[in-house]
DOKOL-605797 format. One record per residue (C-alpha): y, z, x; residue in three letters. Coordinates in steps of 0.02 Angstrom, whole numbers, padded with zeros to 5 digits, always signed. Layout:
YZXALA...
! end
This chain:
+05033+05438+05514UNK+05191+05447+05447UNK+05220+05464+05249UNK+05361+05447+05105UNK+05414+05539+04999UNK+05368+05464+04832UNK+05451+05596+04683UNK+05631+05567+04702UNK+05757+05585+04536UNK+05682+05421+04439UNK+05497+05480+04451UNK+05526+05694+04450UNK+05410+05689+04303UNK+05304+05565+04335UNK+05117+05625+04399UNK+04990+05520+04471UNK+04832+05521+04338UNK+04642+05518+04405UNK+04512+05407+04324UNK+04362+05350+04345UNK+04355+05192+04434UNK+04271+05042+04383UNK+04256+04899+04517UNK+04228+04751+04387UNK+04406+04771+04280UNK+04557+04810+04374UNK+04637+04857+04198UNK+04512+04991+04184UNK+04540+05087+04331UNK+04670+05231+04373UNK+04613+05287+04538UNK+04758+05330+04652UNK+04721+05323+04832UNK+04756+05427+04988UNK+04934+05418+05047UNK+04861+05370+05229UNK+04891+05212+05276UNK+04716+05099+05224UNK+04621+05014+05365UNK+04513+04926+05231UNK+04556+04759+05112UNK+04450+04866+04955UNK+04580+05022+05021UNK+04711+04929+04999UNK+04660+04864+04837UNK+04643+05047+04778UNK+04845+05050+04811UNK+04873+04922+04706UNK+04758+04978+04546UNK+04910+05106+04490UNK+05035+04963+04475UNK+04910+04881+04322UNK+04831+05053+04250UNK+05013+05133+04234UNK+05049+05005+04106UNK+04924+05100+04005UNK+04990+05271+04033UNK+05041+05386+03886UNK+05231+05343+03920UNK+05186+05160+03930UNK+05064+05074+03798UNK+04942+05192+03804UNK+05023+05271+03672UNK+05227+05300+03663UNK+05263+05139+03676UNK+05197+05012+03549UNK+05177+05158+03401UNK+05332+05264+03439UNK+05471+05140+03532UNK+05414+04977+03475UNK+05369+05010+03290UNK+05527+05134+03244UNK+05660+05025+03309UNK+05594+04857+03263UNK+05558+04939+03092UNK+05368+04896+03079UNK+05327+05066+02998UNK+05402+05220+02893UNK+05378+05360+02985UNK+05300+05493+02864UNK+05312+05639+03010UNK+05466+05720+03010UNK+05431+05851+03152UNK+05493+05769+03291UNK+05665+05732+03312UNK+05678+05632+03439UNK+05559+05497+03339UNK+05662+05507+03207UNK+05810+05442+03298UNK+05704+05320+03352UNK+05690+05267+03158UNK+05833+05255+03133UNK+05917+05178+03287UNK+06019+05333+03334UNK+05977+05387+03508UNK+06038+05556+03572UNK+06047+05580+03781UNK+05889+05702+03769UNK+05791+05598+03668UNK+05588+05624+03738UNK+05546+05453+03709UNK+05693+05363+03813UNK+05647+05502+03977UNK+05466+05469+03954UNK+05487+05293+03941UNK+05629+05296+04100UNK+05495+05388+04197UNK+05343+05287+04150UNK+05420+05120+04204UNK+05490+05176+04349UNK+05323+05247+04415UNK+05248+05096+04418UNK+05387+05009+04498UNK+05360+05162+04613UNK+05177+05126+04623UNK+05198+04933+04654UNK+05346+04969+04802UNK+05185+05096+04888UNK+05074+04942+04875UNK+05192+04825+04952UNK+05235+04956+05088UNK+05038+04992+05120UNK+04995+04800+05117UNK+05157+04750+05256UNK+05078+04885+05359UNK+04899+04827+05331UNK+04956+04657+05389UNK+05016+04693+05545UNK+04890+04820+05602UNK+04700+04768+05522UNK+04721+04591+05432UNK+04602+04467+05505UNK+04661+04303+05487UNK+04546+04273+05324UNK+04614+04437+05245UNK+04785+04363+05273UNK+04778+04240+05109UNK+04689+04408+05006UNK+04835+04517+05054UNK+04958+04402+04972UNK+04870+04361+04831UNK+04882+04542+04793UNK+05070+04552+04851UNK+05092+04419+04702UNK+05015+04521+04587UNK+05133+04659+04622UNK+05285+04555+04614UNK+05241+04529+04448UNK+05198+04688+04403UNK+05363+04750+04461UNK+05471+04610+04379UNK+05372+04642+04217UNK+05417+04841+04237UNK+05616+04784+04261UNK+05601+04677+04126UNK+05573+04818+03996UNK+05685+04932+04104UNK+05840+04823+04083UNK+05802+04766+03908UNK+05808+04941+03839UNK+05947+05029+03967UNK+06048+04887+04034UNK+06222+04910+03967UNK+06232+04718+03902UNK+06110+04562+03913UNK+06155+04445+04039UNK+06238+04278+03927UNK+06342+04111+03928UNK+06477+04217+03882UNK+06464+04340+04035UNK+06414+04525+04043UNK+06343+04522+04232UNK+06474+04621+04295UNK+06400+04772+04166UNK+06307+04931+04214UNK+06101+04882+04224UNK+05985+04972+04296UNK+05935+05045+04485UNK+05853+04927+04603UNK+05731+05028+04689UNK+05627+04917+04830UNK+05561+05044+04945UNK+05507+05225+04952UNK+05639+05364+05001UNK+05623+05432+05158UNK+05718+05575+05131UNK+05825+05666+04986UNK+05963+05555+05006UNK+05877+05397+04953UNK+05859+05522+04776UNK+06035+05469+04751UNK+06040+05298+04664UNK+06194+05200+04583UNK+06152+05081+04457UNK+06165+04899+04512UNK+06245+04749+04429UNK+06159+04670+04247UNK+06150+04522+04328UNK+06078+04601+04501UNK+05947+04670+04406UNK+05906+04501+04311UNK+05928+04391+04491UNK+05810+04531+04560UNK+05699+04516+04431UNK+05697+04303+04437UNK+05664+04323+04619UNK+05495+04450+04606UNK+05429+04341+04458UNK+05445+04149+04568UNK+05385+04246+04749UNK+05211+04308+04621UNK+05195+04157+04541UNK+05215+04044+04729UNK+05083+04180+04805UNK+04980+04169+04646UNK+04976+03965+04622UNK+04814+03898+04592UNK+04716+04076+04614UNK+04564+04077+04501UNK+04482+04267+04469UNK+04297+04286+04458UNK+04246+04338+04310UNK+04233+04524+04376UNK+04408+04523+04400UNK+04466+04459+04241UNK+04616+04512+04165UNK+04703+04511+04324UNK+04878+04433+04341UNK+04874+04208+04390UNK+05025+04101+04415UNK+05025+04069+04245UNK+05070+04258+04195UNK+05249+04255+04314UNK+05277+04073+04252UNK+05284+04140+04067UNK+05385+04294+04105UNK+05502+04203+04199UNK+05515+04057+04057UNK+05557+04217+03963UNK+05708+04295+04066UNK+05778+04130+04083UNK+05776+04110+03899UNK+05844+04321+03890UNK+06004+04275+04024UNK+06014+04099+03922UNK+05992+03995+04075UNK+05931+03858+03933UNK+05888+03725+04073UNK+05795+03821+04167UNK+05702+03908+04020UNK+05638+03745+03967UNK+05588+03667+04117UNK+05482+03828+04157UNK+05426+03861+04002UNK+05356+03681+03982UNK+05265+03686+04136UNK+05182+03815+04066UNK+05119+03734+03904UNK+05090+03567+03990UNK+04993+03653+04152UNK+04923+03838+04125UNK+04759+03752+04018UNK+04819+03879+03891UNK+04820+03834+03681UNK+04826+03930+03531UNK+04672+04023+03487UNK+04603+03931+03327UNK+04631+04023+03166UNK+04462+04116+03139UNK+04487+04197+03301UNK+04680+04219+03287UNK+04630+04332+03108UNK+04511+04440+03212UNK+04598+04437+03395UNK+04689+04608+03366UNK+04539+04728+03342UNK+04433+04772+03468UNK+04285+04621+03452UNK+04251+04572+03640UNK+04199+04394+03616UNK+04414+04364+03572UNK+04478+04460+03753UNK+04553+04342+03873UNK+04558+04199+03769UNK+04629+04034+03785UNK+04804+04092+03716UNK+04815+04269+03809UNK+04937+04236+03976UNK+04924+04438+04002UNK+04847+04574+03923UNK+04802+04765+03961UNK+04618+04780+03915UNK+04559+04890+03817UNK+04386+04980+03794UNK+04319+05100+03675UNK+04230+05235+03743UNK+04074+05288+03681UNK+04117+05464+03731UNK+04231+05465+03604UNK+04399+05584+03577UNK+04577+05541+03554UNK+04597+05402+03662UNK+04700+05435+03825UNK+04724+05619+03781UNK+04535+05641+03823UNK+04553+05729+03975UNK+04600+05548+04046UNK+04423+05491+04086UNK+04402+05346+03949UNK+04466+05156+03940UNK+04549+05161+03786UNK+04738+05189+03712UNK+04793+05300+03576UNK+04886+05196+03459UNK+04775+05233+03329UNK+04787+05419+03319UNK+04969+05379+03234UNK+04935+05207+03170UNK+04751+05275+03063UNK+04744+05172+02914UNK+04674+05294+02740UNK+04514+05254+02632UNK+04468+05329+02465UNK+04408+05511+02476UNK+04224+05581+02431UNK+04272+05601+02257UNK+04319+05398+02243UNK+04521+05454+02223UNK+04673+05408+02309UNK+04717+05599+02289UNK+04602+05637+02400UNK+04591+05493+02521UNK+04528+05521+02717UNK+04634+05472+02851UNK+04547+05374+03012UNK+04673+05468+03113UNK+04844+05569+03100UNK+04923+05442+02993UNK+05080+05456+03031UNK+05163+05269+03003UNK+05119+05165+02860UNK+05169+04985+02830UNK+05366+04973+02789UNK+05381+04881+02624UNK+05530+04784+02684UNK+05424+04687+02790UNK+05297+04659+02636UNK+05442+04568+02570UNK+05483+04480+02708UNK+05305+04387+02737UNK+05313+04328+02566UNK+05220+04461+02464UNK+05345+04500+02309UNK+05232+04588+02169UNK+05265+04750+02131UNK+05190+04916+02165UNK+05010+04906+02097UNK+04947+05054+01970UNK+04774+05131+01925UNK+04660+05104+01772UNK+04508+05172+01709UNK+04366+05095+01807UNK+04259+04993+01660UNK+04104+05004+01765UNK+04108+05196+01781UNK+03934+05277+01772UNK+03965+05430+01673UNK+03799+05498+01736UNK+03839+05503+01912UNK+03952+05588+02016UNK+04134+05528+02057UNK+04137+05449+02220UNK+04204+05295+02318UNK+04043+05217+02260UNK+04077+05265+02070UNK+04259+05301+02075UNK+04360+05345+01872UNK+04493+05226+01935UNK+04520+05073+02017UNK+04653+04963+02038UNK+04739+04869+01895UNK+04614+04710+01873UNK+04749+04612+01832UNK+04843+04653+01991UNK+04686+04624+02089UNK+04671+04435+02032UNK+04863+04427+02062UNK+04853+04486+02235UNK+04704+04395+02275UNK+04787+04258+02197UNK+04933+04277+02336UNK+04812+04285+02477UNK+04695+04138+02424UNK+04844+04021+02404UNK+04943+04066+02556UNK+05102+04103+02447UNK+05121+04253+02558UNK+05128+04197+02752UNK+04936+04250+02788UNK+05010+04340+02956UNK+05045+04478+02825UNK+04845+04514+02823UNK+04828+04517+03003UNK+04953+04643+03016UNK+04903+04756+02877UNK+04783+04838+02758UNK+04820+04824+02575UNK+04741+04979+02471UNK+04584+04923+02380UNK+04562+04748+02411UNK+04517+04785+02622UNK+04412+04915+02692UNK+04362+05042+02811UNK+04242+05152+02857UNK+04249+05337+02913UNK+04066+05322+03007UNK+04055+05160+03064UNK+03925+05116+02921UNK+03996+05132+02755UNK+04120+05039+02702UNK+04258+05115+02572UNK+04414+05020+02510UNK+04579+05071+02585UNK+04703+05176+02475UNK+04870+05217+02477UNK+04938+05311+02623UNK+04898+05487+02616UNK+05028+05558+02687UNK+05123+05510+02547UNK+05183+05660+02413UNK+05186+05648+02242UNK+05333+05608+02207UNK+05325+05463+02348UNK+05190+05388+02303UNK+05240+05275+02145UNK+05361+05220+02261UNK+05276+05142+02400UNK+05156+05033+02394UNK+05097+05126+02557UNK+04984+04996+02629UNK+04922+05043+02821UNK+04925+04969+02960UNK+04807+04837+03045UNK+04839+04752+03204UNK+04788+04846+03384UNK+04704+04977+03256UNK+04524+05038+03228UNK+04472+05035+03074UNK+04294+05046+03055UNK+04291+05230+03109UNK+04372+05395+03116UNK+04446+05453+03275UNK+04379+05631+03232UNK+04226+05575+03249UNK+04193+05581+03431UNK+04092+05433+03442UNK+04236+05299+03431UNK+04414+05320+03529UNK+04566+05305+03458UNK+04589+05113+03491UNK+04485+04983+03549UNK+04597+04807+03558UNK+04671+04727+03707UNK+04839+04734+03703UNK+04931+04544+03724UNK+05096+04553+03843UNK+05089+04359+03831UNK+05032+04253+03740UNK+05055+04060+03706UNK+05117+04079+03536UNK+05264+04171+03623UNK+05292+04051+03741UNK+05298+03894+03610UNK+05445+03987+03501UNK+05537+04029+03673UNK+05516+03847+03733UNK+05583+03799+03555UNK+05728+03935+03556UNK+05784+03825+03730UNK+05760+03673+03665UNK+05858+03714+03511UNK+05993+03769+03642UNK+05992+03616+03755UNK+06015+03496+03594UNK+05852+03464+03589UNK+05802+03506+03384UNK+05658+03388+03391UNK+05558+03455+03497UNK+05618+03653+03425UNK+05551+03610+03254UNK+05384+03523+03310UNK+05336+03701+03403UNK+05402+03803+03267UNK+05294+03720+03171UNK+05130+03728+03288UNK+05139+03902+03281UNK+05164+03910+03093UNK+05020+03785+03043UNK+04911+03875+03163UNK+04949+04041+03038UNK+04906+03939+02907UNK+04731+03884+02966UNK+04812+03677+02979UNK+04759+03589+03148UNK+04928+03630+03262UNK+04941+03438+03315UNK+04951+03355+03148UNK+05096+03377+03001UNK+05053+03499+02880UNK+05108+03560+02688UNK+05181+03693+02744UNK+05312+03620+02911UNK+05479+03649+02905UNK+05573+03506+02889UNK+05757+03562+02981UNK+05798+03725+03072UNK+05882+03786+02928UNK+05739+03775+02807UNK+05683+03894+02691UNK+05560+04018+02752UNK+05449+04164+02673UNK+05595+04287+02703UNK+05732+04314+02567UNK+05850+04414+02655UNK+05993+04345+02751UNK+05941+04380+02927UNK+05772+04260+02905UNK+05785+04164+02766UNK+05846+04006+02830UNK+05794+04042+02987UNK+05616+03961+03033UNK+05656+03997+03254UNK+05699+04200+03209UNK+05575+04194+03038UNK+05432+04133+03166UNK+05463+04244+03300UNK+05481+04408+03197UNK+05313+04352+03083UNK+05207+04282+03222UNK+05233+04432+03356UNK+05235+04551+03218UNK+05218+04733+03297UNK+05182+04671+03445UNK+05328+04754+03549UNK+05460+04599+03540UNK+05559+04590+03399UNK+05684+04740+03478UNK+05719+04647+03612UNK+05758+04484+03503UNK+05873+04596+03383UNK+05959+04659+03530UNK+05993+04492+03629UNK+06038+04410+03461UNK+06150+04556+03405UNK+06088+04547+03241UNK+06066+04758+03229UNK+06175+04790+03093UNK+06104+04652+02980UNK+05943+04726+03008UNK+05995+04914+02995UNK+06072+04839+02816UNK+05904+04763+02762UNK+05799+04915+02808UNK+05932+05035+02743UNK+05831+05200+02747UNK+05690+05246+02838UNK+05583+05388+02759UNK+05592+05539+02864UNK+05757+05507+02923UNK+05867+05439+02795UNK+05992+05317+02812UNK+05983+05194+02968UNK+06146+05195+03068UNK+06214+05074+03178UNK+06342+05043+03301UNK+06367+04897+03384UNK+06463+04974+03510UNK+06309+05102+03556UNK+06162+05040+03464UNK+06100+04903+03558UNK+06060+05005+03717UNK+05962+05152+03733UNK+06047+05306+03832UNK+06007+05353+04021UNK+05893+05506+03978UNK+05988+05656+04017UNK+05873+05727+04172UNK+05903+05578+04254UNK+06111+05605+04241UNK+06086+05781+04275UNK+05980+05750+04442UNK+06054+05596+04498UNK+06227+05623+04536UNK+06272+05443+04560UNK+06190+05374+04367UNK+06337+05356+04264UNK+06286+05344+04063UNK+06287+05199+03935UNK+06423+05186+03832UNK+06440+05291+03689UNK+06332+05424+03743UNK
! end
């Protein structure tokens, strides 16, 4: 039978990864299958498992993404490593052409929209030469799940590299990225142009309504949960209308969504805990999409384990620190590399104003015995402890803050997955840094209640949401706000907020804004009066969307300004006439000859 070639310019790096295969959760599988044509549905199936498991890969959210990408430009952590340059620029939001991150994320999205385009290849042949008429239906339920998969891989391929979002104002007729539908069939289909912003975003409207009319009222058995519904396109596509502001459409879609999916916002008790690994919260009734995640009881650093376990590797860089052996923060353990700690700025901007706590002589010190994290000499400043328990008890800090990090000594961890020690301040903190900071670590998609060196717990162990209701409500409020419809902005604004808050998200609460310009936790001038932008950076919180919101908004510099330094790189720079795209990665110029480069690359 006749084959493609599949590893033309976009995917010369990309390699095909074997793992074990597990039949009940699509998510966890990365088998690849034979480049032969498949006579068999479950065959064909096996060509469509890369498309989901990709999104896991170490370019993807496996690792790069979320802790690397996501949390240096968006700011979520200081970056305490300074031996990798191209992180660094990441940090602060000065790309270079060879920077590892943008190839590796170039090459990891276009692999699966390579991976998805050998599906839909493999399933038009497998229609026309083994589907029985009952297979027929089967087939394009899976054809809708790759639509999806593909538009979702465009999505985040044009929101980082497409010259210019698509607007009211124009900026279709800029540079986005290459359209690639089918496999190459010889070297010359390695030669790709880049098409149209507004191609791309058509293109990517088009795969996201053909999933969700193949997809509509498809119900998974619960061995196949996790993978893509209706409801998953519908949100997505709710999303891009609201990213190309096509307002009417946005809010059309996006209400059909809220009114029709069955979907609602996880109660609070759940929302606290629905970030860290506990099973009971996966697939809830908020999550529209979301890359499971297992913890593998065989241990090792996540993905990097020889690629045989379920798990990511966000943790390795995310590790929050406990108190050492000898009770000190001197000496404190780290649950992984630790690499990023908490950025302060964002303490601020959830609310949480005291100042950076100190040490005192621990009163109920047993001379007698040892110093440990049992019996440490010092603890932290009593008074600060009723002060900052103060601040959590009465909500004066938005309580999202606690979901999305640690704060030394008044949460724990545990290095063994028994014992239970208080966090301290970041370790990889000098001296000289440390009265400073206040150096609090990291919390949400992070395992915390043992230490990746351990080998009996992996790196990570929570499902990772790509949509989620909460997402939707502020998007559906961003179009109504934008179709003169305030009313109806403010009332989801404020779902979402009095579901933080622990208030029932149907009744009026203490804590609703009362206009779109209210006051919120924020002080600075991007957020302050902002409750739509405040809500949206608070709520989704390290969660890999608050670049994209900066960037669409073209609100970088006021941002850069707030953060002002980052840690191992020094001042944050920004151009607006650069800054808001990230360059083609060099390899692909330099094998391509028809890519032409961003602008001010």
């Amino acid at each position: 039978m006749r084959k493609h070639i599949i590893t033309f310019s976009l995917f010369i790096t990309a390699a095909f990864a074997g793992c074990r295969k597990d039949p009940k959760q699509v998510l966890r599988t990365d088998v690849y299958s034979s480049a032969d044509y498949p006579s068999t549905l479950p065959n064909l199936f096996s060509t469509l498992v890369p498309a989901y498991s990709n999104l896991r890969s170490e370019d993807l959210l496996g690792f790069q993404l979320l802790c690397k990408t996501f949390a240096g430009s968006e700011h979520v952590a200081e970056l305490t490593y300074g031996g990798d340059l191209s992180w660094t620029e990441i940090t602060v939001n000065n790309m270079s052409t060879s920077n590892s991150y943008a190839n590796q994320l170039w090459v990891g999205l276009y692999r699966g929209i390579k991976n998805v385009n050998l599906f839909l290849d493999r399933a038009e042949f497998y229609k026309k030469n083994y589907a029985s008429p009952d297979e027929l239906k089967q087939v394009e339920r899976m054809t809708g799940e790759a639509y999806f998969l593909r538009a979702l891989y465009y999505f985040y391929l044009e929101s980082f590299f497409g010259e210019s979002y698509l607007s009211t104002a124009g900026g279709g007729d800029k540079m986005g990225v290459p359209i690639i539908t089918k496999l190459p069939d010889g070297l010359g289909a390695m030669q790709v142009k880049r098409n149209t912003v507004k191609e791309v975003w058509d293109f990517i409207i088009k795969d996201l309504q053909q999933s969700a009319t193949l997809l509509k009222g498809v119900q998974w058995s619960a061995g196949d949960k996790g993978r893509v519904t209706e409801w998953a396109p519908k949100a997505l596509l709710g999303k891009v209308y609201v990213f190309t502001q096509d307002w009417a459409n946005a809010k059309t879609t996006l209400q059909d969504v809220i009114n029709n999916s069955g979907k609602s916002l996880m109660p609070f008790v759940k929302y606290a805990a629905a970030f860290n690994g506990i099973d009971a919260n996966e697939f809830n009734e908020e999550s529209l999409f979301e890359i499971n995640v297992d913890r593998n009881s065989n241990g090792g650093y996540g993905i990097f384990d020889f690629r045989i376990n379920l798990t990511t590797s966000q943790g390795l860089i995310w590790s929050p620190c406990i108190l050492g052996d000898n009770g000190t923060e001197q000496d404190g353990k780290g649950l992984g590399y630790c690499n990023e700690f908490f950025n302060d700025k964002n303490l601020q901007r959830f609310g949480f104003n005291l100042p950076i706590y100190t040490l005192k002589d621990n009163p109920a010190f047993d001379q007698s015995k040892p110093e440990t994290w049992q019996n440490p000499k010092q603890v932290l400043d009593p008074a600060y402890r009723q002060q900052s328990q103060a601040v959590r008890t009465n909500k004066t800090a938005d309580p999202r803050l606690f979901i999305s990090a640690l704060q030394p000594w008044l949460d724990s961890g545990s290095n063994d997955g028994v014992n239970w020690r208080p966090i301290c301040k970041f370790i990889a903190l000098n001296a000289a840094q440390k009265p400073i900071y206040h150096g609090w670590s990291l919390k949400k998609f992070v395992t915390y209640d043992n230490s990746i060196f351990n080998r009996q717990a992996a790196a990570d162990a929570a499902n990772y949401y790509l949509l989620r209701l909460a997402d939707i409500y502020l998007l559906y409020a961003e179009a109504a706000v934008n179709t003169g419809d305030n009313a109806t902005a403010l009332a989801y604004i404020n779902k979402v907020k009095r579901r933080a808050y622990d208030y029932p998200v149907d009744v009026p609460s203490p804590v609703d804004y009362k206009t779109l310009s209210d006051k919120t936790n924020a002080s600075d001038p991007v957020l302050a009066n902002n409750p739509l932008r405040y809500e949206r950076w608070a709520e989704l919180f390290g969660e890999g969307h608050w670049w994209f919101d900066v960037c669409r908004w073209r609100i970088g510099s006021q941002e850069a300004t707030y953060y002002a330094n980052s840690l191992a790189g020094g001042p944050i720079k920004w151009l607006d006439s650069k800054s808001y795209i990230w360059p083609i990665p060099v390899n692909e110029i330099n094998t391509n000859t028809q890519m032409r480069q961003n602008p001010g690359y």
